[in-house]
C-alpha positions as CSV (number, residue, x, y, z in Angstrom):
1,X,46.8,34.5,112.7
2,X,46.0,32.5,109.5
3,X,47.3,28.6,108.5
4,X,51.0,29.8,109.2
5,X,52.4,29.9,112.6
6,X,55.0,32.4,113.8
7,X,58.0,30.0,113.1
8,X,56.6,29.4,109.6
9,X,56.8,33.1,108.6
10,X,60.5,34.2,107.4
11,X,60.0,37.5,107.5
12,X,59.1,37.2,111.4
13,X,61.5,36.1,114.4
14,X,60.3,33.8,117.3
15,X,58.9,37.2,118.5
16,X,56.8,38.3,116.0
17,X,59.1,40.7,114.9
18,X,60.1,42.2,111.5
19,X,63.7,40.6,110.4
20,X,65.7,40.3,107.4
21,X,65.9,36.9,105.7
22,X,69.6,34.9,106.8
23,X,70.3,34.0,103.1
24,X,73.9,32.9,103.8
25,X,74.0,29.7,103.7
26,X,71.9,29.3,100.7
27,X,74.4,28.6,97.1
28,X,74.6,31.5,94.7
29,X,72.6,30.6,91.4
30,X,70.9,32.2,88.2
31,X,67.8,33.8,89.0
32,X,65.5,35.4,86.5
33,X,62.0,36.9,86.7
34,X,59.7,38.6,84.6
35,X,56.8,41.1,85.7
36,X,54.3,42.6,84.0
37,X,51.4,45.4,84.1
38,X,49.7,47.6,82.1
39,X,48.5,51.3,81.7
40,X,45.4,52.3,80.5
41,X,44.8,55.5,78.3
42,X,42.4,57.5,75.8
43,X,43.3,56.8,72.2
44,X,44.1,60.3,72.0
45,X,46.7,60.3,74.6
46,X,48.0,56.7,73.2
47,X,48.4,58.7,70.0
48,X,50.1,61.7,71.3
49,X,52.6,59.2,73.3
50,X,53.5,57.3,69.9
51,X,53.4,60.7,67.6
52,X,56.2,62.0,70.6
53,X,53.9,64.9,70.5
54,X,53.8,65.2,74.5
55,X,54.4,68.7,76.9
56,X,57.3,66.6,79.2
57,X,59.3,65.0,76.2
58,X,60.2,61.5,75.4
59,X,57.8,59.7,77.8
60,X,58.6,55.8,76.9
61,X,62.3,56.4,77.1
62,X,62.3,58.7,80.5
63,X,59.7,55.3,81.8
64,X,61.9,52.5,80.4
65,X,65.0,54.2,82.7
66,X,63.2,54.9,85.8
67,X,62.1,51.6,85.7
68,X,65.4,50.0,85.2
69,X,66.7,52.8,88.3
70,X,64.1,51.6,89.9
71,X,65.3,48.0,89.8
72,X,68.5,49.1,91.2
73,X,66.7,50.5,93.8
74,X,64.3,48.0,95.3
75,X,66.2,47.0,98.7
76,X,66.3,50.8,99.8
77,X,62.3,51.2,99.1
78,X,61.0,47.8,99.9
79,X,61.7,46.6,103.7
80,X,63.2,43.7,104.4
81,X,64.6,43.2,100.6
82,X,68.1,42.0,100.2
83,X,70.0,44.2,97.8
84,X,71.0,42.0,94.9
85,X,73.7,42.7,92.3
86,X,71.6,42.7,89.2
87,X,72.9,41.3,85.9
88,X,70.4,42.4,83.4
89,X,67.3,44.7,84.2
90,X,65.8,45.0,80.6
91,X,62.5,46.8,80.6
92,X,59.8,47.1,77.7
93,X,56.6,49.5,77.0
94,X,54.9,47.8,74.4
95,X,52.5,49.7,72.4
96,X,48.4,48.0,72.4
97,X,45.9,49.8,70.2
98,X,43.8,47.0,72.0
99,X,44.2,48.5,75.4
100,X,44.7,51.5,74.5
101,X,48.2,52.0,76.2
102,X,51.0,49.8,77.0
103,X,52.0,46.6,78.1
104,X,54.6,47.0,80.5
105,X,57.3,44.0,80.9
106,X,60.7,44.2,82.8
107,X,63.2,41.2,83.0
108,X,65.9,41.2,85.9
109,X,68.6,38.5,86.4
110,X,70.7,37.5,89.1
111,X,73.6,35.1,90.3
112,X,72.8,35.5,94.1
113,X,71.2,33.5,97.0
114,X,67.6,35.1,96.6
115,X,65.5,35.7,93.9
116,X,64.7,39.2,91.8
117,X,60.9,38.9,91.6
118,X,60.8,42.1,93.9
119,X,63.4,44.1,91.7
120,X,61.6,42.5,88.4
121,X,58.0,44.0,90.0
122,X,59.4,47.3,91.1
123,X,60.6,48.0,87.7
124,X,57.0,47.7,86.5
125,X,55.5,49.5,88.9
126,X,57.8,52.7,88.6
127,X,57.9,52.7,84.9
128,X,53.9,52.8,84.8
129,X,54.1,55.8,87.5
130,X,56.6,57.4,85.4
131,X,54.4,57.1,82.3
132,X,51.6,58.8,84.2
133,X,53.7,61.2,85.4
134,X,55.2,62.0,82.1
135,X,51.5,62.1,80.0
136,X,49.1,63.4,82.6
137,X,49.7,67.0,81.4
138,X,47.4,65.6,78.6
139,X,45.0,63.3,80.3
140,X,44.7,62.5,84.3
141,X,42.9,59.5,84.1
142,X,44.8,57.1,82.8
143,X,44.7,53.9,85.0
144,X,47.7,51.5,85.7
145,X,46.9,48.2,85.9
146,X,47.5,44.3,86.5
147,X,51.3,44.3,87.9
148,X,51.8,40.9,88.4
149,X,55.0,38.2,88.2
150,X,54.7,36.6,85.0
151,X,57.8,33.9,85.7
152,X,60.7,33.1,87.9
153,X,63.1,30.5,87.1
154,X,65.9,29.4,89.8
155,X,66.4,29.1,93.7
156,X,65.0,26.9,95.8
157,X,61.0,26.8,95.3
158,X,61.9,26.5,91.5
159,X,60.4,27.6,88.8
160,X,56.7,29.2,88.0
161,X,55.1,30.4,85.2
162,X,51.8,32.6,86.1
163,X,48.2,31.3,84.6
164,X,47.4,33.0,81.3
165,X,44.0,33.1,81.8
C-alpha cells in the first residue's frame, strides 16, 4: 500500500473493504464546483456543429442536457457517491476556433454535507460523450480531452482553485 494506511482511507473500513462515507455528522453548507474539459475536432466538423448543419440535430443543446441529467445522476453511476440534492447544475459548450471544438465547463451547487466535485465532473464528461456521439456521423476522430476540477469552494478541506498552467 502507498503513504496512507487502511484507517486513513475513507472510502475503506478497518477491513479493507469498500464503504460509503458516514457524512452525518458533518453541517450542511454551500458547496460549489466547477469542472472542465474539452473536445477536439476537424475545422470542418467544428463548422458543421456551429452552422447546425449536422445528421442527429441540435448537437450542443442535446450535450448541454445530458450533461446536466448526467449531474443528477452521478450517485447511481459512480460507487460510493452520496446522492446530493443539486441546486444549480449549469453547463456550457463554448465554441474555440483555437482548439478546434469546445470548451466544456459545468457548475453544480449544493447545500449538503459533501461536496459536488463528482456531480460537477460527470456533467463534463457525459456532455463531451454526448457531443461525440451526436457529430461522429461526420467525423470519428474527434478526441475528448483534459476533464479536470477547475474549483471547489466550501466544506471542510476548503477551497481550491486548479493551476492554470
Amino acid at each position: 500500500m502507498s503513504d496512507h494506511s487502511k484507517s486513513n482511507l475513507s472510502h475503506l473500513n478497518s477491513q479493507g473493504e469498500a464503504q460509503m462515507v458516514d457524512v452525518s455528522q458533518k453541517m450542511s453548507t454551500h458547496r460549489q464546483a466547477i469542472a472542465g474539459g474539452q473536445i477536439r475536432m476537424s475545422p470542418a466538423t467544428f463548422m458543421a456543429i456551429q452552422a447546425g448543419n449536422t445528421p442527429k440535430g441540435d448537437v450542443l443543446g442535446t450535450a448541454k442536457i445530458a450533461g446536466i441529467m448526467a449531474a443528477k445522476q452521478t450517485a447511481n453511476i459512480i460507487p460510493l457517491c452520496h446522492p446530493l440534492p443539486l441546486h444549480k447544475i449549469e453547463v456550457k459548450l463554448i465554441p474555440d476556433e483555437n482548439l478546434p471544438g469546445y470548451q466544456i465547463r459545468a457548475t453544480v451547487i449544493t447545500k449538503a454535507e459533501t461536496g459536488v466535485e463528482m456531480e460537477a465532473l460527470t456533467a463534463v464528461s457525459v456532455a463531451a460523450l454526448t457531443l461525440y456521439d451526436m457529430a461522429k456521423a461526420i467525423e470519428k476522430s474527434l478526441q475528448i480531452e483534459n476533464i479536470h476540477l477547475i474549483s471547489k469552494a466550501g466544506g471542510k478541506s476548503g477551497d481550491y482553485v486548479a493551476d492554470q498552467a
